[in-house]
C-alpha positions in Angstrom: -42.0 -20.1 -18.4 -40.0 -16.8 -19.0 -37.6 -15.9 -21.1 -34.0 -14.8 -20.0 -33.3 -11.5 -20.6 -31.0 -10.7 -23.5 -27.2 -10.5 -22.5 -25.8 -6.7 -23.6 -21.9 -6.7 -24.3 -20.3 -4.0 -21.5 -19.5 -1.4 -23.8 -17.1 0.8 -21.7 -19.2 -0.2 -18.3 -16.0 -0.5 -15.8 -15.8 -1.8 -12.5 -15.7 1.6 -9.9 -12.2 2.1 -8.6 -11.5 1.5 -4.8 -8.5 3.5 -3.3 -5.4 2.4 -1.0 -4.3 5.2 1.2 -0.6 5.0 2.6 0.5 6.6 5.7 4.1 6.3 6.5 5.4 7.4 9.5 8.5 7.2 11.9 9.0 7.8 15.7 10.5 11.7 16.0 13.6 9.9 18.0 14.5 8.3 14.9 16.0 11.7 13.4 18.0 10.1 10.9 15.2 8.4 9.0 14.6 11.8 7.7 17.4 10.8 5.4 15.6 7.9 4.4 13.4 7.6 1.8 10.8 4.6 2.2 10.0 2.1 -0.5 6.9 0.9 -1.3 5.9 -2.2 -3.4 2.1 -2.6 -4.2 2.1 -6.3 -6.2 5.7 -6.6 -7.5 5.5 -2.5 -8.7 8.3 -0.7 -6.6 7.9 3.3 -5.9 10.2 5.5 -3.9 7.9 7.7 -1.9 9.0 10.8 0.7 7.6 9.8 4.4 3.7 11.1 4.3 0.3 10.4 3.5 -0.3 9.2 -0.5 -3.6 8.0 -2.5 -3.8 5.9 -5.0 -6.7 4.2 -7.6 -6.6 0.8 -8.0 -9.3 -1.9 -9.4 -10.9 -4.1 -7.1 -8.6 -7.1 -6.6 -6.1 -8.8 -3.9 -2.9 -6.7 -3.4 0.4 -7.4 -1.4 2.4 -3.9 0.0 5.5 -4.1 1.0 7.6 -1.1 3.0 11.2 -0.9 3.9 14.1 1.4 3.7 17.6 1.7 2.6 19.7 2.4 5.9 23.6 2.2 5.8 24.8 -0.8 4.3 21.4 -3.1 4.8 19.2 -2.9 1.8 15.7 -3.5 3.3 15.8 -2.1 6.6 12.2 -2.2 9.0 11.1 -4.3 5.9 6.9 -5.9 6.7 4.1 -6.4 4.7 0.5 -7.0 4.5 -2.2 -8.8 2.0 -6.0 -7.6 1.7 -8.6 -7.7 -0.6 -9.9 -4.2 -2.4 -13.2 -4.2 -3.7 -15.3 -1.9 -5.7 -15.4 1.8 -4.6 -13.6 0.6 -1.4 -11.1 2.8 0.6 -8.1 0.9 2.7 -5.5 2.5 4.6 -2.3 0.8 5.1 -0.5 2.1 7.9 3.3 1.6 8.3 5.3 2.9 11.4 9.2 2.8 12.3 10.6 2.7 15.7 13.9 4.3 16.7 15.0 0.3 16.1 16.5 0.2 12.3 16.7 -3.0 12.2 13.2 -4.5 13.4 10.3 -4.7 11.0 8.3 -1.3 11.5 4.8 -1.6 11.9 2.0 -2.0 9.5 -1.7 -2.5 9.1 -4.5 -2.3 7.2 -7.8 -0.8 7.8 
């Protein structure tokens, strides 16, 4: 019978980042969203970020992002989310788009 090999403590060893990649975009017709500035919530953590693409490191795990926008006097405007699952050394994009319609969710994916 063998013997099981002896169990080494980590020592620094850390699980490899993966990456989430935002795009968010808006319809040209919907001019006055240039005003807006799009808020982004990755698991209860709440950014302000210009419309664009963005990259960020995260360790592998379940996340939940959430996008909306402040527009006149409603506070969460084109508001949607989505839920996956980032693993090891993984890249997901999460795609959010808003129609010329403020006050329908905009669009969102993840790939």
């Amino acid at each position: 019978m063998s013997k099981a090999p002896p169990v080494i403590p980590s020592q620094g060893f850390k699980p490899q980042q993966g990456l989430i990649t935002l795009k968010l975009e808006f319809m040209p017709l919907a001019f006055m969203l240039f005003a807006c500035t799009p808020i982004v919530t990755i698991n209860g953590k709440q950014q302000s970020l210009a419309w664009g693409t963005y990259a960020f490191e995260f360790p592998p795990g379940k996340y939940k992002v959430t996008v909306f926008f402040r527009y006149m006097l409603a506070d969460q405007c084109g508001r949607n989310d989505v839920e996956f699952e980032l693993r090891e050394g993984e890249t997901k994009t999460v795609s959010y788009f808003m129609w010329p319609v403020m006050f329908l969710p905009g669009s969102i994916s993840v790939s």
